[in-house]
N, C-alpha and C positions, 0 to 999 in steps of 0.2 A: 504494500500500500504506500503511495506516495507522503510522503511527511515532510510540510514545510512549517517553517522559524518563524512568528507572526511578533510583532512585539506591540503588546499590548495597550502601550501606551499611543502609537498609530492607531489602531483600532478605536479609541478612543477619540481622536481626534478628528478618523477620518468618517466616523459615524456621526460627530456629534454629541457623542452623550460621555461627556467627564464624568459623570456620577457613576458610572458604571466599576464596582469595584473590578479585581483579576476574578474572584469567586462564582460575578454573575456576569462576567464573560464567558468563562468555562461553562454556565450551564446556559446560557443562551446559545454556546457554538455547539454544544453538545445536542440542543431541538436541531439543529441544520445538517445533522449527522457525525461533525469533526469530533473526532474524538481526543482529548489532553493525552500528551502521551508524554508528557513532562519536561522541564525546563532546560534552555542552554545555559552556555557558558554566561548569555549577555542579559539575563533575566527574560528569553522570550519565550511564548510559547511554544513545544512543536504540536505541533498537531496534525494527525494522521485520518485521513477522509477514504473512500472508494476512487475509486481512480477516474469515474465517467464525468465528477465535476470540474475537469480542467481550467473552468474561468476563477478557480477558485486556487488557485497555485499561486496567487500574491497575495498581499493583504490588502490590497486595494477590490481584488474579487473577493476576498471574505466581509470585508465591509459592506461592499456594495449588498451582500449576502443579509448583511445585519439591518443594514437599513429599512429593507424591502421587510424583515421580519418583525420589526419595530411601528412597521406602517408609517415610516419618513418617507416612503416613497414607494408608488404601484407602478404598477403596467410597465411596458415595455418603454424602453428608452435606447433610444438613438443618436448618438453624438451627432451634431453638424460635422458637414466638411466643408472645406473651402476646396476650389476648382484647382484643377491641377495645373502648377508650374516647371511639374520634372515629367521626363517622360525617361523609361526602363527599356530600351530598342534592344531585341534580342535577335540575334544572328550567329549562325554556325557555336552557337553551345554544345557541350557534349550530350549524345543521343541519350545517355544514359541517367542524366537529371536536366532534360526539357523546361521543365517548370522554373518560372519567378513568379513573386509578386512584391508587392511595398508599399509605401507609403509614407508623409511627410507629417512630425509632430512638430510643433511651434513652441517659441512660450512658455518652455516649463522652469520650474526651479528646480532645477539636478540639485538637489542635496545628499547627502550621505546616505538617508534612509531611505531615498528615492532610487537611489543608483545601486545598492546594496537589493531593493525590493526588485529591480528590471535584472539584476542580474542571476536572481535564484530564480525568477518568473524564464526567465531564457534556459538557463539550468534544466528547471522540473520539466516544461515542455521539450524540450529532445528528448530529455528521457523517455518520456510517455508519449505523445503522437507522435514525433521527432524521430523517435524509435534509435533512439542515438545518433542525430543527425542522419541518420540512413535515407530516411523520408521524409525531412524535411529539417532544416537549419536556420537558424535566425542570425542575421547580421546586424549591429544596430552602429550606427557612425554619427559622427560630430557633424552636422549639414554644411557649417561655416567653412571646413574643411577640404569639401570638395568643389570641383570646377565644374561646373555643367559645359559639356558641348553643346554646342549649337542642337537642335532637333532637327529630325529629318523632316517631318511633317511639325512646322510653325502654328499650324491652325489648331494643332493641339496642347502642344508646352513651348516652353520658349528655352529650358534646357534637358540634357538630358546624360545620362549613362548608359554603358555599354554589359549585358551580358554574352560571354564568348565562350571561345574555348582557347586557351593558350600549350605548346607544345611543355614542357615538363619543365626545359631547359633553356625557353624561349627570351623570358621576360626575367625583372625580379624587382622585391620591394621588400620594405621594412617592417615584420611580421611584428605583432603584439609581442609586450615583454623579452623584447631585446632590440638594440641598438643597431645589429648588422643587415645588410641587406644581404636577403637570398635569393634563389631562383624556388619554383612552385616542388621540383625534385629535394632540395639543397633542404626546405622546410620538413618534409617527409622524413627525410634521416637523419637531420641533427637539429628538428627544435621538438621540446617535451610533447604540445601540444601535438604536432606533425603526426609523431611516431604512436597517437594512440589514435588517430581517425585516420591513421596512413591507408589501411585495407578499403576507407570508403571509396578512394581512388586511384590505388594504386593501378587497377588494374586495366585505367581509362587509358588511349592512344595520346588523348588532350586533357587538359585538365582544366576542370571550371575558374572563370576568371571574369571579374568587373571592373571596368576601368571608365575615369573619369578624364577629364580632357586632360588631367598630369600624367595619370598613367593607372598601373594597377593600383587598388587600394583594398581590394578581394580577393581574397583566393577560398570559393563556397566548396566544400561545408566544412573545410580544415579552421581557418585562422582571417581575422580582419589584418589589416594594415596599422602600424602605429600609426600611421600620420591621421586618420578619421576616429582615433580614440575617443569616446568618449569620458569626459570627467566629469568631476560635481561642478564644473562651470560653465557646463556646455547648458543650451538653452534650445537649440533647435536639430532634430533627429533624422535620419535619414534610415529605416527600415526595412532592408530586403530580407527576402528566405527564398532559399532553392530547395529544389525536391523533386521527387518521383510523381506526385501526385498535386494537382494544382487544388484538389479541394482540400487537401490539407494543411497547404502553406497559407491558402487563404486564410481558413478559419483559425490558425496560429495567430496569424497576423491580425486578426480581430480579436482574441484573446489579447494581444498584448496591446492594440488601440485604447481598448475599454479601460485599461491598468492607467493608460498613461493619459489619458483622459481624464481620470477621476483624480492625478494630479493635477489638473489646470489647463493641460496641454489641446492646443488647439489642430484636430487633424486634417490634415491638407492630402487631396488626393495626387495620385502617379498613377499615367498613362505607361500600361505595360502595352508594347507594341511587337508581336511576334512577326517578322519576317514570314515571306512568303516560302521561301526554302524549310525553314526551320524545319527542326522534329517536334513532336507531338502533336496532342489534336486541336491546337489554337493555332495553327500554321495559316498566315496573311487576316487575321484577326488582333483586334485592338481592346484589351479588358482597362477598366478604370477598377482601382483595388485603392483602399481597401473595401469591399463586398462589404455593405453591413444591410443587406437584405433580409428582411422579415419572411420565416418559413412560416404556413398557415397547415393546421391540421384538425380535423375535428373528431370530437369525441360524446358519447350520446348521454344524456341526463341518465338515463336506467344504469348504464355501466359504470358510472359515478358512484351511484349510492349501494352500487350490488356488489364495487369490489370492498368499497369503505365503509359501508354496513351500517349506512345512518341514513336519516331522508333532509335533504335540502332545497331550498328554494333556488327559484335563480340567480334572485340575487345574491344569495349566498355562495354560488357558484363562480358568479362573475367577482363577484369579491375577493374570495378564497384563491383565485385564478391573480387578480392584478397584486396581492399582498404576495405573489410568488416572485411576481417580476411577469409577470405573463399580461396577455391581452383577451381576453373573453367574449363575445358577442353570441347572444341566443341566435341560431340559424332560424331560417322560415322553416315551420313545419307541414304548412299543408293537411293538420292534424292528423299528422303521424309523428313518432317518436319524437321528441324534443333533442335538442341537439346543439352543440355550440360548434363556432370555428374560432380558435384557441391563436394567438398569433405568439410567436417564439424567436426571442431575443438574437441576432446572428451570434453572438458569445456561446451560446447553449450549444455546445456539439453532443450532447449526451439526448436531446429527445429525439429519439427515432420509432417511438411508436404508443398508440393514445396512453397505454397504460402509463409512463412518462410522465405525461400530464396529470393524469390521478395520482401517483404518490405525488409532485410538486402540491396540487389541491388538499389533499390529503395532510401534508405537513404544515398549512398554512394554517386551516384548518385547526389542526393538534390533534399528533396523535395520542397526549395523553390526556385529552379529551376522550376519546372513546370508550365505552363501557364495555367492557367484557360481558358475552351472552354467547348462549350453549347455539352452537348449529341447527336450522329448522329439519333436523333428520327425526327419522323416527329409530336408530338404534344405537350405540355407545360403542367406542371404540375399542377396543385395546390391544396390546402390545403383539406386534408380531413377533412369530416365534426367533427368525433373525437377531432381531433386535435383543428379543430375552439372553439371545447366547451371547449380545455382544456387551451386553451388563454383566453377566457372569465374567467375562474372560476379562471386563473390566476391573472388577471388583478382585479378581487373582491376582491381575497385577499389579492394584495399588496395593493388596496386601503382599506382596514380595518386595515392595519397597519402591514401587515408582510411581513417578508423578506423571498423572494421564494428562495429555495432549489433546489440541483440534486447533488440525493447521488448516490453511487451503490447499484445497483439491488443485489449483492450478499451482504452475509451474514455469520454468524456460528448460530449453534444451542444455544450456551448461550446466546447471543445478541438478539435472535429473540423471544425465548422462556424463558429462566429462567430467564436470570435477570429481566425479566418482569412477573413473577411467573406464568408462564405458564409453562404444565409439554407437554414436546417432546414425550411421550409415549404414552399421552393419548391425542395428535390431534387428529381430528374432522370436516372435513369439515362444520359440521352441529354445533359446537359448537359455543365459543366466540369468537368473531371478532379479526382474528393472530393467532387462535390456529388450523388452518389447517394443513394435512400433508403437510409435506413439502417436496421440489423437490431436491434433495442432491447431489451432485457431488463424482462422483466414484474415481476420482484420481486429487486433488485440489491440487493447488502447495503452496497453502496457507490454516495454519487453521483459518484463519481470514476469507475466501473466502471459507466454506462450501458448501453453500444452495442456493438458491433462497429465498428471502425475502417473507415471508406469507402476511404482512401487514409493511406500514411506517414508525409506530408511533415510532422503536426502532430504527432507522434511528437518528431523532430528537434528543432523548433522548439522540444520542451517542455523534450528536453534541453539546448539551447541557452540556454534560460530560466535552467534550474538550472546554468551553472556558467559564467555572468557572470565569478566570481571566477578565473576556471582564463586562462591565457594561451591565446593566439590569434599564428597563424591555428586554428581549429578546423574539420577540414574531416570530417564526420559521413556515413555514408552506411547503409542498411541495407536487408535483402533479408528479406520478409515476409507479412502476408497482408491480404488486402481485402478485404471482404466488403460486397453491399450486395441488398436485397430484390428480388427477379424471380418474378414468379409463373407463369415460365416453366419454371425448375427443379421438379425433385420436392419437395424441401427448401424449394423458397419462399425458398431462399438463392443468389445467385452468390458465388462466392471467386473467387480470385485471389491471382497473387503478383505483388509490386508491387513496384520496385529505384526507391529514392529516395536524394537525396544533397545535404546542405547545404554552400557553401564559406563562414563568415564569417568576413572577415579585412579589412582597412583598403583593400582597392582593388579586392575581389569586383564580378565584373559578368556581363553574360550571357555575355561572350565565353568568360570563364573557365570555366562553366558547359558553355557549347557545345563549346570544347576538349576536354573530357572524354567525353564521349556521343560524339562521333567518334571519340577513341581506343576506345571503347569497343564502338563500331559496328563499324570497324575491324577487330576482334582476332576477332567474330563472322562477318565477311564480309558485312555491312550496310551499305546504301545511305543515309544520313542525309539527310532534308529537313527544313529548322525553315522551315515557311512561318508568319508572323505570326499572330498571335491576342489574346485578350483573355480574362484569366481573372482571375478577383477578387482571388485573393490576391499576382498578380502587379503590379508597373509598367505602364503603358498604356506602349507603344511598347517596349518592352525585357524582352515574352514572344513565346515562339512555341510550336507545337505540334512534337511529335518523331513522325514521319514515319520510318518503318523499310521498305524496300523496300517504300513507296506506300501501310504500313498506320498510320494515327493510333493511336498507342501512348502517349502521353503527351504531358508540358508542360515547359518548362526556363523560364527566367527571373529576372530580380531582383526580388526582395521588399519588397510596397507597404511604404512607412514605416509606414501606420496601423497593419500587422501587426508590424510592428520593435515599435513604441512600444506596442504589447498586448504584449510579451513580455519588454520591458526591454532590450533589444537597441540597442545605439547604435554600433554595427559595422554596414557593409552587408553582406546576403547574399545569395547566388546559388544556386540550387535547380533542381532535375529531380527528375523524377519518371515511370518508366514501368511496363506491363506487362512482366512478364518473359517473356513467351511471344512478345513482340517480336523475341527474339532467338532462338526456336528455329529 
């Protein structure tokens, strides 16, 4: 989950309400879903949200958040722009990241807390739709600094910059945080920055490059130029992002408009102008960016109150809807269904569908307003038998001594697979225990959140990771789910529930390991065989497979060092891992 640094005393200021102690900040952000997840070094918050609300990555989108919950402010709102003075003329860019867009902020007062909030805002977005620069990257420059050329076409800006492609070794300029000038190659292998987004481009013939009438001042999505640095005395901004996908730079790029907006800053439009040769599908088209177009959707009175389980009027509706940040109007009904068309902020990249709109209704609303009432069914539920076995094998292991776990189901592929030296190329349903295909998400809003998890045990290992600082023994265990590709199923999916358990502590081994799968065999009325094996993330000689009345159900053993030393671990650890239907 993404977790950003709010400091408190901005929120404060940028809401409006001094009176608001830190106590009922925390539980006003906590109705909006953020959850406190405790303080920095500099007294700020961090606070940890779901990944979908991206306009929410600064504190200028958490404010805006408060405001709207406070009833300082409804409905939808759209910053003015001013007409456009630059124009972004694109020509023979590499085929491989097609896409610009941009835009021009005025006016503002860069101070420290300003400069500091665009620079984690810039930060959290690669990460998450950015997908680490891969799909899209933000450049932000000092405006005073660069020279406009002349435009090609006058009738639309009066200057303009160049997006291209430049050969490796072609050109060169003075990369942030250092004095020398290099060439686009020379960045790649000897400057920090270079050498950790080097793979984004390495493998291009040309290399992306923006250049102003002095010359290059870009080189996307590695590194800006020092000379368009900006600092806390710059006042006027110039904003590109390149990418693979133009819907995504856009709606970046209106994430960070609306931030720099709610500082003072006055947005000025850029004429992107794609050449007629160009690659992609805006070739001999002209966009004005930045896009802050209102998307409209509707959603029906009945489905309102049938998923939130209360009755309301309309007006309550359209109220509940503008105290979101939304825009509401009852549709004509022709007496039929009732119905609104809902209009959605261009910041909102997270509604994609009406339900969307009901939980935003929904939370405006309150949901601790709602009353708790029994289902209109006529029969009473209870426990599947599943479920019963996974309270039992739960309750075994918190009595052997561990502390039960619930992680997420999702994943990335280095987490699940390499750093536990397992290779993603060569899964296997039939292979080692985690080395199945895996089920991959086509358009993740996070690279943290990939896949579906193959197996637990890298779960463990992550928490293990994160709390180095915490005393040991730490003995982790958790009961969960697995999923990996079968094109045997309907779904194209197999699940599973998967019972994993890490012991690290200063003298963990397998036996300690195997002692517990016994007790635990044990208490089931199971047969326990660990005949020897070889599994990657294990020690050679000191794994075996777990063998349940004659069925391979999993793997136990001590954990290779190379996987220690991927995780920061200087403790040894001992690990299992099986089906849980091993023990039905």
């Amino acid at each position: 989950m993404p977790v950003v640094d709010v400091d408190p005393d901005e929120l404060r200021e940028l809401t409006g309400h001094d009176e608001k102690s830190d106590d009922d900040l925390r539980s006003d952000l906590f109705d909006l879903g953020l959850e406190f997840e405790g303080w920095t070094e500099d007294d700020e918050f961090q606070l940890e949200f779901a990944p979908d609300r991206l306009d929410r990555l600064s504190v200028e989108g958490v404010a805006r958040s408060l405001r709207y919950q406070y009833g300082d402010a409804r409905g939808v709102y759209v910053p003015n722009t001013n007409d456009a003075d630059w124009t972004i003329e694109v020509e023979d860019q590499p085929d491989e990241r097609p896409y610009i867009t941009g835009a021009i902020v005025r006016g503002l007062d860069m101070g420290e807390d300003a400069l500091e909030s665009l620079i984690q805002l810039q930060e959290k977005l690669h990460a998450t739709m950015g997908r680490q620069r891969a799909k899209g990257a933000i450049g932000v420059h000092d405006l005073t600094m660069l020279k406009g050329a002349a435009a090609t076409d006058q009738g639309r800006a009066n200057k303009s910059v160049t997006y291209t492609s430049v050969d490796p070794t072609e050109d060169s300029f003075v990369p942030l945080e250092t004095n020398e000038e290099m060439t686009p190659a020379e960045v790649l292998d000897r400057h920090p920055t270079g050498e950790t987004y080097a793979d984004l481009v390495r493998s291009f013939d040309r290399y992306p490059a923006i250049y102003d009438a002095i010359g290059l001042f870009s080189f996307p999505p590695v590194i800006n130029g020092s000379r368009t640095e900006v600092t806390t005395g710059s006042r006027d901004l110039f904003i590109e992002m390149t990418g693979t996908d133009q819907w995504t730079i856009d709606h970046m790029l209106a994430i960070v408009c609306y931030a720099l907006s709610a500082r003072g800053g006055q947005i000025e439009q850029v004429n992107v102008e794609y050449g007629d040769d160009t690659s992609g599908e805006y070739a001999g088209q002209t966009l004005t960016r930045p896009d802050f177009s209102v998307k409209t959707k509707t959603v029906s009175h009945e489905r309102i109150e049938s998923i939130l389980g209360i009755s309301l009027s309309g007006e309550e509706v359209v109220d509940c809807a503008e105290r979101a940040g939304l825009d509401a109007e009852q549709a004509d009904s022709d007496g039929e269904e009732v119905s609104y068309e809902v209009e959605i902020p261009p910041y909102r990249v997270d509604v994609l569908h009406p339900l969307d709109i009901i939980d935003d209704i929904g939370r405006a609303y309150g949901f601790n307003e709602l009353d708790p009432k029994y289902p209109d069914v006529s029969t009473v539920g209870g426990r599947h038998e599943r479920s019963r076995l996974e309270d039992a094998v739960r309750d075994a292991l918190v009595g052997l001594g561990f502390e039960d776990l619930l992680n997420f189901h999702m994943i990335n592929v280095a987490e699940n697979f390499e750093r536990l030296n397992l290779d993603p190329e060569q899964s296997d349903a039939d292979g080692p225990v985690g080395a199945a295909p895996p089920v991959t998400i086509m358009e993740p809003y996070s690279e943290d959140y990939t896949m579906l998890r193959t197996w637990a045990l890298p779960s463990l290992l992550m928490v293990l990771e994160r709390n180095t600082h915490r005393a040991y023994p730490q003995d982790l265990s958790e009961i969960g789910l697995g999923a990996h590709v079968d094109d045997s199923e309907n779904t194209g999916v197999a699940e599973h529930r998967t019972v994993a358990g890490v012991l690290a502590r200063t003298e963990a081994s397998y036996e300690d390991a195997k002692a517990r799968l016994q007790a635990i065999a044990a208490s089931f009325g199971k047969t326990l065989e660990t005949p020897a094996t070889d599994h990657p993330t294990f020690i050679d000689g000191r794994t075996a497979e777990i063998v349940l009345d004659g069925e391979s159900v999993g793997v136990v053993g001590e954990i290779h060092p190379t996987v220690l030393v991927e995780h920061d671990l200087e403790l040894p650890v001992a690990a299992f891992e099986f089906r849980l239907d091993g023990l039905e």
